[in-house]
N, CA, C and O of each residue as an XYZ file, in Angstrom:
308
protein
N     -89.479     -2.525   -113.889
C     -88.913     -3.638   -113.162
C     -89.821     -4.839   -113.411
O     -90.999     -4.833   -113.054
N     -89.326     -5.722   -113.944
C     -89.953     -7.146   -114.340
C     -90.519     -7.547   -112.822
O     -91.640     -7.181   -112.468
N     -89.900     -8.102   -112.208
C     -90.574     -8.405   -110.942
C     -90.040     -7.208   -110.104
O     -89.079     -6.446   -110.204
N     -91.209     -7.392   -109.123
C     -91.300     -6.754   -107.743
C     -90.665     -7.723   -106.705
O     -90.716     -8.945   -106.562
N     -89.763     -6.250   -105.728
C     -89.413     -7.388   -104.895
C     -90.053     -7.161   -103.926
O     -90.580     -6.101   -103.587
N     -90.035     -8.823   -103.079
C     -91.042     -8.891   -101.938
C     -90.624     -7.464   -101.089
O     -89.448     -7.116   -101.189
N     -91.351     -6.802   -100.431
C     -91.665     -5.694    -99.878
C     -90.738     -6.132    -98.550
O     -90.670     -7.360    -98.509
N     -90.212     -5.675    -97.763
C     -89.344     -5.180    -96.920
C     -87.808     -6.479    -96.626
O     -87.135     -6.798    -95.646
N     -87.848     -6.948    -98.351
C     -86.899     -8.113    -98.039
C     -85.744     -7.564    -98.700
O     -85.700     -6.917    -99.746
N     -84.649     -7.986    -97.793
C     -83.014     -7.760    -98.172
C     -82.229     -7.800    -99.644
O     -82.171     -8.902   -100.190
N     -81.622     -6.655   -100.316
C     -81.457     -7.064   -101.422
C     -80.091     -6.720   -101.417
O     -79.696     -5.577   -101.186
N     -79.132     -7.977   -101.745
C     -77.438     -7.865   -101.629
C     -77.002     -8.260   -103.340
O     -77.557     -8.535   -104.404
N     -76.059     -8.133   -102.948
C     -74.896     -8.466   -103.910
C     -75.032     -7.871   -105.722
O     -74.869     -6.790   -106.289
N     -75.425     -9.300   -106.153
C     -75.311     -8.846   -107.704
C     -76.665     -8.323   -108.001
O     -76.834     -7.580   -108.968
N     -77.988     -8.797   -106.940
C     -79.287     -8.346   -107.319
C     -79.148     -6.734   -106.983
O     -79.419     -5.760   -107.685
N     -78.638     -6.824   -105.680
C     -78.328     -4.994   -105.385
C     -77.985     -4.313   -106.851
O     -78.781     -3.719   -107.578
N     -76.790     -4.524   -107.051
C     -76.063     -4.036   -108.219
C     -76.926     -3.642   -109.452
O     -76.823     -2.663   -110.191
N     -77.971     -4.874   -109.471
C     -78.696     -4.488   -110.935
C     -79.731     -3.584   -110.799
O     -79.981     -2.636   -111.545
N     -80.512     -4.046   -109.478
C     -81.541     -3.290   -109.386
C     -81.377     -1.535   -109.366
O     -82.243     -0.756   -109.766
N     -79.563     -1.020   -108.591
C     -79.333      0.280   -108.681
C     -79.150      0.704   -110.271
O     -79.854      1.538   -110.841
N     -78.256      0.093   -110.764
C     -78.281      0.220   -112.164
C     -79.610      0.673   -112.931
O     -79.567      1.643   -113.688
N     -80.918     -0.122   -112.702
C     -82.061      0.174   -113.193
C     -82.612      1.368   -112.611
O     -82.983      2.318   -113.300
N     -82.654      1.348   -111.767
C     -83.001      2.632   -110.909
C     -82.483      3.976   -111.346
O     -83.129      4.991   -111.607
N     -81.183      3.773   -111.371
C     -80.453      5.184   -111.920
C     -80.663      5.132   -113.443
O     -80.335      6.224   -113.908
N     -81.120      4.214   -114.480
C     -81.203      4.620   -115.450
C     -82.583      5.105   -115.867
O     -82.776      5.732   -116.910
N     -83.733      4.712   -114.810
C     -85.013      5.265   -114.977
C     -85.077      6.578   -114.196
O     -86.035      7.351   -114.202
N     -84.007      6.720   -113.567
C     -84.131      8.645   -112.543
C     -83.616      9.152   -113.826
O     -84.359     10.007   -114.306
N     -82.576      8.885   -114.523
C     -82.004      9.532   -115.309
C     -82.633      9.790   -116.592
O     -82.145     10.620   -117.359
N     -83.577      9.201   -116.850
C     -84.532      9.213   -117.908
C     -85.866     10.264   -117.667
O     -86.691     10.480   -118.554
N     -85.911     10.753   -116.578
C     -86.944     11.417   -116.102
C     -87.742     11.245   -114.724
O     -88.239     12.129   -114.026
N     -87.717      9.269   -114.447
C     -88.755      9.104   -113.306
C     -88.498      9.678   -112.120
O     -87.438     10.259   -111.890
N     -89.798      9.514   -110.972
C     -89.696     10.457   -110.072
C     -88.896      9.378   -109.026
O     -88.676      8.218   -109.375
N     -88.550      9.832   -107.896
C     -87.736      8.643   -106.922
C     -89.441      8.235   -106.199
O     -89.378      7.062   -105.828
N     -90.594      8.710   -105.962
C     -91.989      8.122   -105.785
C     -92.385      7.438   -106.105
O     -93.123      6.621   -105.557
N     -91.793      7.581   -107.824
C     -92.754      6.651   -108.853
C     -91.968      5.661   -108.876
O     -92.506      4.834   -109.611
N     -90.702      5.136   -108.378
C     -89.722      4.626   -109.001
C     -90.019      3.475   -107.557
O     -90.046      2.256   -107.725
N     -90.200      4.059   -106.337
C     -90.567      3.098   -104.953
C     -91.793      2.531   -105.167
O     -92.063      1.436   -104.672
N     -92.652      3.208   -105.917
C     -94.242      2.677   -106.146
C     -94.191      1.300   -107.060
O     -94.641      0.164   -106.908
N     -93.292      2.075   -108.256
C     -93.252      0.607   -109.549
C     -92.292     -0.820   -108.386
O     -92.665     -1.992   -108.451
N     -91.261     -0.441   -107.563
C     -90.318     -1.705   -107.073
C     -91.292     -1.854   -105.950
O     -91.559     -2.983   -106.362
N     -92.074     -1.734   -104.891
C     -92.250     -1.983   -104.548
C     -91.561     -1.586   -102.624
O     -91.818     -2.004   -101.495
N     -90.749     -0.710   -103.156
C     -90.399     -0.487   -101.886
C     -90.341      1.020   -101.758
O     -90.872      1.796   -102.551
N     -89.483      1.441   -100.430
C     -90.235      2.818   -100.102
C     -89.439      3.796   -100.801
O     -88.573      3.508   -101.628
N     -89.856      5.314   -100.334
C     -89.453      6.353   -100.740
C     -87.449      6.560   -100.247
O     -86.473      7.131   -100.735
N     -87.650      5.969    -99.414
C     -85.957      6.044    -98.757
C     -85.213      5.120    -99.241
O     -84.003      5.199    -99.458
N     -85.872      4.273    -99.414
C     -84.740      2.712    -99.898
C     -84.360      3.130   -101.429
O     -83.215      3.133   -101.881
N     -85.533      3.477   -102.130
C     -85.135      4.364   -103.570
C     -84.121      5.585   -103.518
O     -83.396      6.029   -104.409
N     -84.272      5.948   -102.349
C     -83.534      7.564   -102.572
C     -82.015      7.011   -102.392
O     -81.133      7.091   -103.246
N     -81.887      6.377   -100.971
C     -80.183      5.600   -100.883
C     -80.154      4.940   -101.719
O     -79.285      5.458   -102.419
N     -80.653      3.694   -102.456
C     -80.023      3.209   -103.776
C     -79.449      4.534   -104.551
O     -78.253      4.716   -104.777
N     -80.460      5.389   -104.903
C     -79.607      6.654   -105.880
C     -78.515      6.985   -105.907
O     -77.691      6.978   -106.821
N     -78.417      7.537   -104.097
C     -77.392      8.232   -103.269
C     -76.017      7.212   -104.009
O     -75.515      7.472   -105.103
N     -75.629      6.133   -103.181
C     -75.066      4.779   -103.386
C     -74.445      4.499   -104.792
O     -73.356      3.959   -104.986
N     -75.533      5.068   -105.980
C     -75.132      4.510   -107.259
C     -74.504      5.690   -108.082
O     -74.197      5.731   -109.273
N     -74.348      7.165   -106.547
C     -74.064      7.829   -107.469
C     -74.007      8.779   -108.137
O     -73.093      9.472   -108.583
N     -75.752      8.783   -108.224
C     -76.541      9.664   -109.239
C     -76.853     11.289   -108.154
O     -77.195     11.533   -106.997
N     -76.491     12.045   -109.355
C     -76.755     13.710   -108.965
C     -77.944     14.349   -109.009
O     -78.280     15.107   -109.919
N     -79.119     13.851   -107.296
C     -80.246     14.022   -107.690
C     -80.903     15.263   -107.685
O     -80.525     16.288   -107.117
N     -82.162     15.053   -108.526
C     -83.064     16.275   -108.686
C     -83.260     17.282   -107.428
O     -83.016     16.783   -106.330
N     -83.793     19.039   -107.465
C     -83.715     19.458   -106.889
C     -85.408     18.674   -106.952
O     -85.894     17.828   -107.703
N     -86.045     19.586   -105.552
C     -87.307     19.560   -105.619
C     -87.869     20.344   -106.324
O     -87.492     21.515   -106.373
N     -89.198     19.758   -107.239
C     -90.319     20.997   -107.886
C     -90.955     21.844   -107.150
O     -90.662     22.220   -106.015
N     -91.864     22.156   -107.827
C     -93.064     22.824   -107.302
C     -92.963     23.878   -107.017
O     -91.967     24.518   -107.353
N     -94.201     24.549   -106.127
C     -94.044     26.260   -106.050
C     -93.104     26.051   -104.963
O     -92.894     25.108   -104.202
N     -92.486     27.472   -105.149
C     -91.422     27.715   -103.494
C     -91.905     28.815   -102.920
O     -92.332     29.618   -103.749
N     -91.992     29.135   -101.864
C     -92.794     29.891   -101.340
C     -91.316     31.334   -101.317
O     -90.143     31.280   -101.687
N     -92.236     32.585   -100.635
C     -91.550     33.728   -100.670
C     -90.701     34.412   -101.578
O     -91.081     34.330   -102.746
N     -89.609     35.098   -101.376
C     -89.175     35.833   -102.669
C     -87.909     35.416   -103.408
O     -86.791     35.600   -102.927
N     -88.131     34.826   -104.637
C     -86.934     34.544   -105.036
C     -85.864     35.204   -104.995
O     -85.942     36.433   -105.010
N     -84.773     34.648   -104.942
C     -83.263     35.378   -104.952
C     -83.106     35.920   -105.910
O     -82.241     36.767   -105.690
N     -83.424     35.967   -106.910
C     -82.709     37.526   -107.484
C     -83.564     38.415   -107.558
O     -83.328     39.420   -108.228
N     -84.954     38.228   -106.778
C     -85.663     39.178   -106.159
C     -84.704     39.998   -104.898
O     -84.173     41.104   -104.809
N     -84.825     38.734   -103.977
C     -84.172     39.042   -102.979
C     -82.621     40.185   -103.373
O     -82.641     41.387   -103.109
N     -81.552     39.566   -103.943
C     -80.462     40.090   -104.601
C     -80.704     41.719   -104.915
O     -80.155     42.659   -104.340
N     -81.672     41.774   -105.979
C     -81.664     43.030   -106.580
C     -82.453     44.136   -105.605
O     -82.588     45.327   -105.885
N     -82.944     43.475   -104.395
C     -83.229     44.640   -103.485
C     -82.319     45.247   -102.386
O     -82.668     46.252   -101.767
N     -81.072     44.576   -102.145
C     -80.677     44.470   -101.186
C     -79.423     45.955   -101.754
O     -78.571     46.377   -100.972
């Protein structure tokens, strides 16, 4: 994002429009929705509803998952 926008200020219309556009084409490229509030300048939620809003079919969560996976689970039952 060329500029940052001022931090907790209103973003409508055609700026809305572009900024989701950019957004969904950098989730869709790989970035994280963290990294994506860190680079604009705004938070983790305002990134996630732009997503929601534009659309986009987001990532599950990473990382470890705790207890027994399902087709653990599955094949014991």
């Amino acid at each position: 994002m060329a500029e940052t926008l001022k931090k907790g200020s209103r973003v409508t219309g055609a700026a809305r429009d572009k900024l989701a556009t950019e957004l969904k084409r950098k989730y869709d490229s790989g970035a994280s929705i963290r990294a994506l509030a860190e680079e604009t300048g705004r938070s983790y939620g305002f990134v996630h509803r732009m997503l929601s809003e534009s659309g986009v079919s987001l990532r599950g969560r990473g990382g470890a998952t705790r207890g027994k996976s399902k087709a653990a689970t599955a094949a014991g039952s």
